[in-house]
PAMI-703956 format. One record per residue (C-alpha): residue in one letter; residue number from 1; x, y, z. Coordinates in steps of 0.05 Angstrom, whole numbers. Layout:
R gugu logu c1 c2 c3
R A NUM X Y Z $
...
// end
This chain:
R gugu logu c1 c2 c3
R X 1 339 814 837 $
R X 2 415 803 878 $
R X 3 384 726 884 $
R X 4 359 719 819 $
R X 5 422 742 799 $
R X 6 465 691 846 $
R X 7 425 626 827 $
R X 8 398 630 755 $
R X 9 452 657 720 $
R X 10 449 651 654 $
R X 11 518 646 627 $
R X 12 536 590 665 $
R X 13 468 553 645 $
R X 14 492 557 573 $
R X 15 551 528 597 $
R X 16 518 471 637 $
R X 17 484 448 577 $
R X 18 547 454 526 $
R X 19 580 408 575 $
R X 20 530 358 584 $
R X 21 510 350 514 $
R X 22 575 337 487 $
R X 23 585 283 546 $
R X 24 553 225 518 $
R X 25 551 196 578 $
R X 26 486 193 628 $
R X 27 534 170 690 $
R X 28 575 243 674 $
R X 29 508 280 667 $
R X 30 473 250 726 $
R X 31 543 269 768 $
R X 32 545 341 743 $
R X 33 472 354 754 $
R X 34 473 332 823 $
R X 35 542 381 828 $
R X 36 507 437 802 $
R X 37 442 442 851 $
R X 38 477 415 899 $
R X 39 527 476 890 $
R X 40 483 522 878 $
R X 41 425 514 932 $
R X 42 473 493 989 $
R X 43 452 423 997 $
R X 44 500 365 1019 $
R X 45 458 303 1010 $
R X 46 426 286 943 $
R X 47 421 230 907 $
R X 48 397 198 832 $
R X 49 351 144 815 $
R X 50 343 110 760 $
R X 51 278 67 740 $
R X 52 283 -9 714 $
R X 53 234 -47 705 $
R X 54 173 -26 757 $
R X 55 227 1 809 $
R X 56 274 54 820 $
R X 57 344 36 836 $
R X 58 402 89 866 $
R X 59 451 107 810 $
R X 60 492 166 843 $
R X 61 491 179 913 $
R X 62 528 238 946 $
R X 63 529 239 1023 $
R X 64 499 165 1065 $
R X 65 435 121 1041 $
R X 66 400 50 1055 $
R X 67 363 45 999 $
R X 68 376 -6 956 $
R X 69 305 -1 917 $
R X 70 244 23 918 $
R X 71 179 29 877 $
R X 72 177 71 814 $
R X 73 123 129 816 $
R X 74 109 185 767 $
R X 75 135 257 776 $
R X 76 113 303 735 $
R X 77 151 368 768 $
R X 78 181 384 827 $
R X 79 155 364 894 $
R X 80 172 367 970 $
R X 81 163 302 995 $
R X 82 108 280 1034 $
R X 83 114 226 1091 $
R X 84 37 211 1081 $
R X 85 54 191 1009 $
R X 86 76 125 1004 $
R X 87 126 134 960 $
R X 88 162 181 989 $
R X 89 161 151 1062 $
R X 90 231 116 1059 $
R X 91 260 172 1013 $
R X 92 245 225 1077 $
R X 93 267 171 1128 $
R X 94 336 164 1082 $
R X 95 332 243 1099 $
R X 96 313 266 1027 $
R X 97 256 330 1025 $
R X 98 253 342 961 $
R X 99 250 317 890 $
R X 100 263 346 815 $
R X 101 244 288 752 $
R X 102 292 286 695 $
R X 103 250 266 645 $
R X 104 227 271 567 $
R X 105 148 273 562 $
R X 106 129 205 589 $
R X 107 194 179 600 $
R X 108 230 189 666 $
R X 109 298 190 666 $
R X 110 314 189 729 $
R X 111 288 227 793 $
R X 112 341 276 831 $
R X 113 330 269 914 $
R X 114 353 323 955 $
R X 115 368 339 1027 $
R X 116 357 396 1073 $
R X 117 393 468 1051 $
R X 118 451 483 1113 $
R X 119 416 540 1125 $
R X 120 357 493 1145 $
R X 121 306 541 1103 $
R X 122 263 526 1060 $
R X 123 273 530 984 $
R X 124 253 583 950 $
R X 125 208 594 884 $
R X 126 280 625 845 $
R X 127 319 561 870 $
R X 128 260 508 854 $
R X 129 259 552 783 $
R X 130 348 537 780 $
R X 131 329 460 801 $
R X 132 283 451 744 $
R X 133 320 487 689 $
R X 134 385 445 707 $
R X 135 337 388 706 $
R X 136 305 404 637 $
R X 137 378 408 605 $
R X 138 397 342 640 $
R X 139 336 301 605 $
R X 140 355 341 540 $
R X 141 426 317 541 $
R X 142 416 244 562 $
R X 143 356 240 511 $
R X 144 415 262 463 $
R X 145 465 215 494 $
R X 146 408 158 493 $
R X 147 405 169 417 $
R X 148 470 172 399 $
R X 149 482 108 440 $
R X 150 422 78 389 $
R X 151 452 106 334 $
R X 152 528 84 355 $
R X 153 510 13 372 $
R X 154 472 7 298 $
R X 155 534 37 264 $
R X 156 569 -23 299 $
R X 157 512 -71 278 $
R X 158 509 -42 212 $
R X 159 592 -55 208 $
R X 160 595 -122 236 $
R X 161 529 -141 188 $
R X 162 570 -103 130 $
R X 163 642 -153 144 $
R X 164 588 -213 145 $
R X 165 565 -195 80 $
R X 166 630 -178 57 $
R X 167 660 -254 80 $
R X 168 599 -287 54 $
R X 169 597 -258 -18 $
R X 170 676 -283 -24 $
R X 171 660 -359 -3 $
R X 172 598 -351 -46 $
R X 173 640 -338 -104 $
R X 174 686 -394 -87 $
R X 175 626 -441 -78 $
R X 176 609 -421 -148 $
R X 177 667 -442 -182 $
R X 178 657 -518 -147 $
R X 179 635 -568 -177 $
R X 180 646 -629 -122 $
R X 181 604 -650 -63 $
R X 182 672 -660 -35 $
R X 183 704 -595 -46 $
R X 184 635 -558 -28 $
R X 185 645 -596 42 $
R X 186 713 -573 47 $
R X 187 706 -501 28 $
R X 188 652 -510 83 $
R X 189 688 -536 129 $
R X 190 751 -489 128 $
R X 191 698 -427 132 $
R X 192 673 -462 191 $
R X 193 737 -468 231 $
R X 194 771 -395 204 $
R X 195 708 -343 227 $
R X 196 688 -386 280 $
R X 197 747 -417 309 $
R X 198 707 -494 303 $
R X 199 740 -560 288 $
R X 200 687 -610 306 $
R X 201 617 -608 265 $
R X 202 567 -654 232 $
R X 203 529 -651 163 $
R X 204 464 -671 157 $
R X 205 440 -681 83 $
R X 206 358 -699 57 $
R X 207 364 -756 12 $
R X 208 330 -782 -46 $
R X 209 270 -803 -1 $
R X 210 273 -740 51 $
R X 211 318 -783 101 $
R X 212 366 -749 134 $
R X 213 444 -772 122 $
R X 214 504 -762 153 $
R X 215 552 -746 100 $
R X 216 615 -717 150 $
R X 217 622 -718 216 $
R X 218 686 -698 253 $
R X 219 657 -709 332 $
R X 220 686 -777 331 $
R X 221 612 -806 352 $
R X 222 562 -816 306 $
R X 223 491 -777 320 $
R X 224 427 -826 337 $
R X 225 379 -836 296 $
R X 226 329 -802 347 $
R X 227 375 -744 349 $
R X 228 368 -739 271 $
R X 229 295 -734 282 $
R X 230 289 -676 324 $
R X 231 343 -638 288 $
R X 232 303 -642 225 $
R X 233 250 -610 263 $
R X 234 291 -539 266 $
R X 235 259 -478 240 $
R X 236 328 -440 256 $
R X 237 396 -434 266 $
R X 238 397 -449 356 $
R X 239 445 -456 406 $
R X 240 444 -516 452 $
R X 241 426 -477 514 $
R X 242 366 -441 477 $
R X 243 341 -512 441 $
R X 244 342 -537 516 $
R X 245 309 -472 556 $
R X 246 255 -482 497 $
R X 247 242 -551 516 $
R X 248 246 -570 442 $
R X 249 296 -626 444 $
R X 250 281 -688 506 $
R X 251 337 -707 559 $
R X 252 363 -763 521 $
R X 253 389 -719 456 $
R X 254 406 -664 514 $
R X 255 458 -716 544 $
R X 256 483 -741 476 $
R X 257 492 -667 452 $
R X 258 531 -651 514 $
R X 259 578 -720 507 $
R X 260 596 -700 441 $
R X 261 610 -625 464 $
R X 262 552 -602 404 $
R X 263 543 -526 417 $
R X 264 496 -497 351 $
R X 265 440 -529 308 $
R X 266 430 -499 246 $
R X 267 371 -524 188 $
R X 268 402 -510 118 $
R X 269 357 -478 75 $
R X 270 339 -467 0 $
R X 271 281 -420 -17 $
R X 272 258 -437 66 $
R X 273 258 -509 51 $
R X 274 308 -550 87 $
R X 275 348 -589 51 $
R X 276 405 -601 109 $
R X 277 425 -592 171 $
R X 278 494 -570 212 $
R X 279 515 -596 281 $
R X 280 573 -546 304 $
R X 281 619 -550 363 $
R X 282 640 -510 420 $
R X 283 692 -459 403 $
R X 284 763 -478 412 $
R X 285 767 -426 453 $
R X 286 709 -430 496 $
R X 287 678 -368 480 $
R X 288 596 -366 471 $
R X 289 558 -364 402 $
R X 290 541 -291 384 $
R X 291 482 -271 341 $
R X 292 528 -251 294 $
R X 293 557 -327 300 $
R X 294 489 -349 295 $
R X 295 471 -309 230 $
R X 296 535 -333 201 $
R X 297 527 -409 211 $
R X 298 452 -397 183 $
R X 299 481 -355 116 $
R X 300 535 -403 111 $
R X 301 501 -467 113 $
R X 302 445 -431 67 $
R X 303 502 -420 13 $
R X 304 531 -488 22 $
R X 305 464 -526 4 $
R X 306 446 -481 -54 $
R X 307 510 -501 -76 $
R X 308 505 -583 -65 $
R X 309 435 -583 -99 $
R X 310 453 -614 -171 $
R X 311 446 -571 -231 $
R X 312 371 -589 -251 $
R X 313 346 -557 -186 $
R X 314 390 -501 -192 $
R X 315 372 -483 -257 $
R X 316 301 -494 -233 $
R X 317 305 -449 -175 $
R X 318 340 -394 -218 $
R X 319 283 -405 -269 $
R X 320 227 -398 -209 $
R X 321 268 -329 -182 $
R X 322 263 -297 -257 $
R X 323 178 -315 -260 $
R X 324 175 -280 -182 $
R X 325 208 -220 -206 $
R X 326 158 -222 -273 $
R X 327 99 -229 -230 $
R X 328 124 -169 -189 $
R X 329 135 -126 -240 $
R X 330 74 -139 -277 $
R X 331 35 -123 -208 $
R X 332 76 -55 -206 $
R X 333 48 -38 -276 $
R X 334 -22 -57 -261 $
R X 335 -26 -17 -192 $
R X 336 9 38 -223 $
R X 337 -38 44 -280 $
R X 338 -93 43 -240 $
R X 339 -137 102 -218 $
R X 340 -106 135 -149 $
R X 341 -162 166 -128 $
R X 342 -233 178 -144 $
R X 343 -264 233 -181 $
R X 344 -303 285 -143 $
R X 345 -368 295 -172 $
R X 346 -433 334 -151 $
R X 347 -486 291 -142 $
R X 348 -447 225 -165 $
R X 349 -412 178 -118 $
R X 350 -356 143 -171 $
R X 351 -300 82 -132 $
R X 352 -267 34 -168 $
R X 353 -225 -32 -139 $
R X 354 -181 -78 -167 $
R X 355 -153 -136 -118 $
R X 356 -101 -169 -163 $
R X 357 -89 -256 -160 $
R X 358 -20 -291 -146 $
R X 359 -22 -295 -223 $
R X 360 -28 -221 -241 $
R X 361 -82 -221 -296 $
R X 362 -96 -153 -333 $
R X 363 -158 -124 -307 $
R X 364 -165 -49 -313 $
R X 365 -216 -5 -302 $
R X 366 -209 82 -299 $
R X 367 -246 142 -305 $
R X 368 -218 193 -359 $
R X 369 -246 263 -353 $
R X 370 -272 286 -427 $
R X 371 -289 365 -408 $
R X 372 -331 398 -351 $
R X 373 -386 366 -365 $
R X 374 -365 289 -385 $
R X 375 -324 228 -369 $
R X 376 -307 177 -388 $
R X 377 -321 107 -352 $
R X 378 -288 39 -376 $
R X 379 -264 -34 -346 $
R X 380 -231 -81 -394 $
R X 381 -207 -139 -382 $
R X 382 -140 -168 -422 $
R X 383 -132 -242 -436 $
R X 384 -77 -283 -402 $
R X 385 -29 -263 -347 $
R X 386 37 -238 -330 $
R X 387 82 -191 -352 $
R X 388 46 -185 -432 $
R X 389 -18 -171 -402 $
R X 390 4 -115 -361 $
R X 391 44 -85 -416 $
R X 392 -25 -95 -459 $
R X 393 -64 -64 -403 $
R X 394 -9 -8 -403 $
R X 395 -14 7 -481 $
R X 396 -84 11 -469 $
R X 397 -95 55 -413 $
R X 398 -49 103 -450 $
R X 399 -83 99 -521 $
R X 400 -154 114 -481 $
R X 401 -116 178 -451 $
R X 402 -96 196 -518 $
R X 403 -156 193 -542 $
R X 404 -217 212 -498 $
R X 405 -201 286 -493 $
R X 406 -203 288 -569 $
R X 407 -281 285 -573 $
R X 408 -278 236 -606 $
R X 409 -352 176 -616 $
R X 410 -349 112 -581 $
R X 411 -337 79 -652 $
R X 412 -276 115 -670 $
R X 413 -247 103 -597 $
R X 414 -267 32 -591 $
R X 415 -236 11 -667 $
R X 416 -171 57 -649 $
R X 417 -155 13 -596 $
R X 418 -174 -43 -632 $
R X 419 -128 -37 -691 $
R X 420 -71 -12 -642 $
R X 421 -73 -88 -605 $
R X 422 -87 -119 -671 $
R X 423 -27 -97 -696 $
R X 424 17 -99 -643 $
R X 425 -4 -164 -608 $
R X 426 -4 -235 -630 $
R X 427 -71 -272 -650 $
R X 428 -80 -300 -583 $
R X 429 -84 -238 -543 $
R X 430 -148 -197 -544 $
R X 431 -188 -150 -484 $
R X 432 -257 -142 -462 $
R X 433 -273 -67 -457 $
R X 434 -338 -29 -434 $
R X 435 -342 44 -447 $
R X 436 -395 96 -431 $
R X 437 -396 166 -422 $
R X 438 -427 197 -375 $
R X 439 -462 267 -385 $
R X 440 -468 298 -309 $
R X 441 -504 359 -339 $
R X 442 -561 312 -369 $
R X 443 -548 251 -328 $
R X 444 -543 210 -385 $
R X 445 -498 154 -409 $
R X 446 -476 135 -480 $
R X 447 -435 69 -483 $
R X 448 -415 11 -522 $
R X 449 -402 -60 -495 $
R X 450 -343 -93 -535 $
R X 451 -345 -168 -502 $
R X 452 -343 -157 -438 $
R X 453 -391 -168 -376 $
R X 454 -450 -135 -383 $
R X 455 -456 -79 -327 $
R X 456 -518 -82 -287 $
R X 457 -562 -15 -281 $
R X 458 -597 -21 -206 $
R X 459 -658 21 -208 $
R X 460 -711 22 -138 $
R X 461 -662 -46 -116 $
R X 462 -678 -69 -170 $
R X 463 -641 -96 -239 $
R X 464 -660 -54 -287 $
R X 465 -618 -67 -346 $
R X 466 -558 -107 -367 $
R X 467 -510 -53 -411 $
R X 468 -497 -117 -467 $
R X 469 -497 -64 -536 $
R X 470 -435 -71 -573 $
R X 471 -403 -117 -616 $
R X 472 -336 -167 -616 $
R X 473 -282 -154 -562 $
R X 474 -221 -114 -583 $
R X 475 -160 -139 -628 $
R X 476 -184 -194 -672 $
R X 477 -199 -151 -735 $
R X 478 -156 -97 -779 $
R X 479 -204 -61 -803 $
R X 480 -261 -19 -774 $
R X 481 -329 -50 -751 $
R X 482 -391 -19 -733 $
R X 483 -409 -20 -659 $
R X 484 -483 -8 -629 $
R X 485 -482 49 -582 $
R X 486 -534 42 -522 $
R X 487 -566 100 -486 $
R X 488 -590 115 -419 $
R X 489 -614 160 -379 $
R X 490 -595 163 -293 $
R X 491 -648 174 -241 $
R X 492 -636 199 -176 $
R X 493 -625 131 -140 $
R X 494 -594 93 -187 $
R X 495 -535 45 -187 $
R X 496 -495 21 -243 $
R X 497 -444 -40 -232 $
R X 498 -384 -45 -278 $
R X 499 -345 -113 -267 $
R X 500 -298 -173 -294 $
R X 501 -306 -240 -299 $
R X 502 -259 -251 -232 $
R X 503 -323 -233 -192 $
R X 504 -367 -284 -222 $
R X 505 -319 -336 -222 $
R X 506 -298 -340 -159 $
R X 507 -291 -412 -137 $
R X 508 -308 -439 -67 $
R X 509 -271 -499 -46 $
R X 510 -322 -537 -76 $
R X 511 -308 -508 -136 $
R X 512 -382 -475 -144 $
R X 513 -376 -405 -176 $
R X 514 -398 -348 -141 $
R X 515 -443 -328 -204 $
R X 516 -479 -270 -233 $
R X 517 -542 -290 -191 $
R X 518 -510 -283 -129 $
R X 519 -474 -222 -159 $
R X 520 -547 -190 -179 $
R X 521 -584 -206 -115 $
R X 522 -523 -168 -69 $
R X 523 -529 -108 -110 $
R X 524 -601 -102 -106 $
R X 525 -596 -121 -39 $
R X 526 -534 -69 -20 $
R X 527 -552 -12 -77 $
R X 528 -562 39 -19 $
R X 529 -493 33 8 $
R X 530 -444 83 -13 $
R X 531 -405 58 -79 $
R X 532 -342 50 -35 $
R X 533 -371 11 23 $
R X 534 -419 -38 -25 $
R X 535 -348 -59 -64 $
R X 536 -311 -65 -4 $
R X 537 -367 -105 24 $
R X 538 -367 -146 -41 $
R X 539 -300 -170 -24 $
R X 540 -307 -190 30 $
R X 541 -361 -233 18 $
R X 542 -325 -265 -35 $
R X 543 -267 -279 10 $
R X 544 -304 -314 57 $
R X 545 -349 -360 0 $
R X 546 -277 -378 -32 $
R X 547 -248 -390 27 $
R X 548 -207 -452 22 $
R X 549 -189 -444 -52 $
R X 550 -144 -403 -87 $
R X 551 -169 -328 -123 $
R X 552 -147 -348 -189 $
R X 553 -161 -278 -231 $
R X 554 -161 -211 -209 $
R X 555 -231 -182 -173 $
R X 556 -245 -112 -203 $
R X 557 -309 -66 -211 $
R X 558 -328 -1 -213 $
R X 559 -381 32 -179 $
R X 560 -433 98 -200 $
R X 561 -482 124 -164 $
R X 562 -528 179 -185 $
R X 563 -546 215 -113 $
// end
């Protein structure tokens, strides 16, 4: 207990780790581990490697050693060193005989060496038991010191990115108040020489017929036309040294960049087009590019074409930014109006997909639960695209939420909705809407079909039926109409296939539809698959027969299967 006492005392553990986790500092914490066991267990010699790469190199060394490197290999705990272990061969010639790992799970930290006790006895299980508690608190603090090194050097990045910004929203302000190409160049230029300390460039303009041409040069030599080629090859803002380590500019523009003392090429972009290019200078004062440099010259030139394109393409661009944030919002409403998840139901196997277009479209499909016993299954499909369509979809999918827990008929739901778009749509919008509800007491299905694809019942794979009973599609009349109700009743087995039109129209690059035939023979082909797996499947397929062309509506169905 008098040892116990002497080596692990507690107290001055707590201490140990209050002073290595506020170093911040793995050279400090390395040092004052070594200190510590070296201390505490009477050992002169020790020693601390650290891996890089596939080796393990000496970091702190206390007392004489050769070795410069050696092979990394895993500790997991503490070990005596072995001399018919390969790995420890040179450590126990260096006059090392044991080891501790510093490390965090999988990743070592280092590895702690030490040499004989002066009492020349062996160690014993409490001072093994000191050696790997100081050894756990050491990979404790430097995993706290690595993080806070992360986290320090992204404050830095995040401050240096934050005075970019900062710089570049001022000159973009100023570039908006010019209306010159030569007071664009200018404002240009003096950004160019004040952040980056340059005074000899090059700019590179696309004309009228995608040439490039020099419209300022201040390197006193004139770049070849050759040289023009390759630089309108550039995907990115490059340093010399980097386009010539890459191999992607030939000897020949190599010398003629270095005669002219060229140090950065830089595409400028609009939209990830380029439009022009800058050739930059070394520093005046001979300092290398930064990536900071680099992101600069690449935002800068950016902001300087945008601002030389004329007013027609501006207004165009602004005009194409406005439809992209349209398009995304209208694809927000449609996914968030869509089901989440499918319901749970005994004996019924209910999954629904909708894989929207580029040009959002307003398919919608759901499944609204009535009471215990019924719900409600629907797909509809909206005409046109865009924003309108989804906000149709949206007044939709809430009017059907309003009303299918009233018990209400199929008639009164169908010619509620209908008025509601009537009235608050113009004459050229309208939607395509199936309804049925299903009974999952008596396995039955009541529905109405009001213009839209007829779903297909598969029954012993199979088509049994096409669901067509109905009347006109929604929002072209005031007043109410009458609307034939169909009737059916499940069997165990059976499949029924709700879908829009973007299935059957799929184009190959042929421009063949994929059709209802080939629609009909995969679900009588594929009715035993579960309803998830035989839509999922579906898409696929049609990815592959349009490869090559462009999905120009959105691909939604719904799937029920009567287990």
């Amino acid at each position: 207990m008098d040892q116990q006492n002497t080596i692990i005392n507690l107290k001055s553990l707590f201490d140990l780790s209050e002073k290595l986790n506020s170093a911040n500092e793995e050279k400090f914490i390395f040092n004052s581990v070594l200190l510590s066991i070296m201390g505490k267990l009477a050992i002169t010699k020790a020693a601390v490697f650290v891996p890089e790469s596939r080796l393990i190199k000496p970091f702190i060394i206390k007392g004489d050693c050769d070795i410069v490197w050696a092979e990394l290999f895993d500790l997991a705990q503490f070990e005596e060193l072995d001399k018919t272990n390969k790995y420890h061969a040179n450590f126990i010639n260096c006059g090392y005989k044991y080891a501790f790992p510093i490390r965090d799970n999988n990743v070592i930290f280092g590895i702690v060496f030490l040499g004989s006790k002066i009492t020349k006895k062996e160690l014993s299980d409490i001072e093994i038991q000191y050696g790997r508690l100081v050894t756990i608190i050491a990979s404790i603090a430097i995993n706290n010191t690595k993080n806070y090194q992360q986290l320090n050097k992204e404050k830095i990045k995040a401050e240096q990115k934050t005075q970019l910004l900062e710089t570049l929203f001022s000159i973009s302000k100023d570039f908006s108040l010019i209306l010159s190409k030569e007071q664009i160049i200018n404002m240009l230029t003096y950004s160019l020489m004040g952040q980056l300390v340059v005074n000899k460039f090059a700019i590179v303009l696309q004309d009228e017929s995608n040439n490039p041409e020099i419209i300022a040069n201040r390197f006193g030599k004139e770049p070849t036309l050759s040289m023009l080629k390759e630089i309108i090859k550039l995907e990115k803002c490059s340093t010399i040294e980097e386009l010539t380590n890459d191999g992607k500019i030939d000897e020949q523009e190599i010398i003629f960049l270095e005669s002219i003392n060229a140090g950065v090429l830089s595409p400028m972009q609009v939209s990830g087009v380029s439009k022009g290019w800058l050739i930059l200078g070394e520093k005046l004062n001979k300092e290398s590019f930064t990536e900071e440099n680099l992101q600069f010259i690449e935002a800068i030139g950016n902001t300087s074409i945008i601002a030389l394109e004329n007013e027609r393409l501006v207004h165009q661009e602004i005009k194409k930014k406005q439809l992209e944030k349209e398009m995304n919002l209208a694809l927000d409403i449609q996914k968030n109006l869509l089901p989440k998840n499918s319901p749970q139901i005994e004996n019924y196997d209910i999954y629904g997909m909708s894989l929207p277009s580029r040009s959002v479209g307003g398919d919608y499909f759901d499944h609204i639960k009535i009471d215990d016993n019924r719900i409600l299954l629907l797909i509809a499909d909206v005409s046109g695209k865009g924003l309108p369509a989804a906000m149709i979809m949206a007044n939709l999918q809430s009017s059907l939420r309003l009303l299918a827990p009233m018990d209400l008929d199929l008639n009164t739901i169908i010619n509620s909705v209908s008025k509601l778009l009537f009235q608050n749509t113009s004459s050229d919008k309208f939607v395509t809407m199936f309804l049925g509800i299903l009974d999952i007491k008596n396995h039955k299905i009541t529905y109405s079909n009001a213009g839209h694809n007829p779903p297909y019942l598969i029954r012993n794979n199979k088509l049994e039926s096409s669901l067509s009973a109905g009347g006109l599609i929604l929002g072209l009349l005031e007043n109410d109409i009458e609307y034939e109700v169909g009737e059916l009743t499940l069997e165990k087995g059976d499949l029924l296939f709700l879908y829009t039109d973007g299935i059957t129209e799929n184009k190959d690059s042929k421009g063949e539809e994929y059709g209802e035939d080939r629609l009909q023979k995969y679900l009588e082909s594929n009715s035993n698959l579960h309803s998830k797996e035989l839509l999922d499947e579906l898409v696929d397929i049609l990815k592959i027969f349009s490869f090559g062309s462009s999905q120009y509506d959105d691909i939604t169905g719904l799937a029920l299967k009567y287990n």
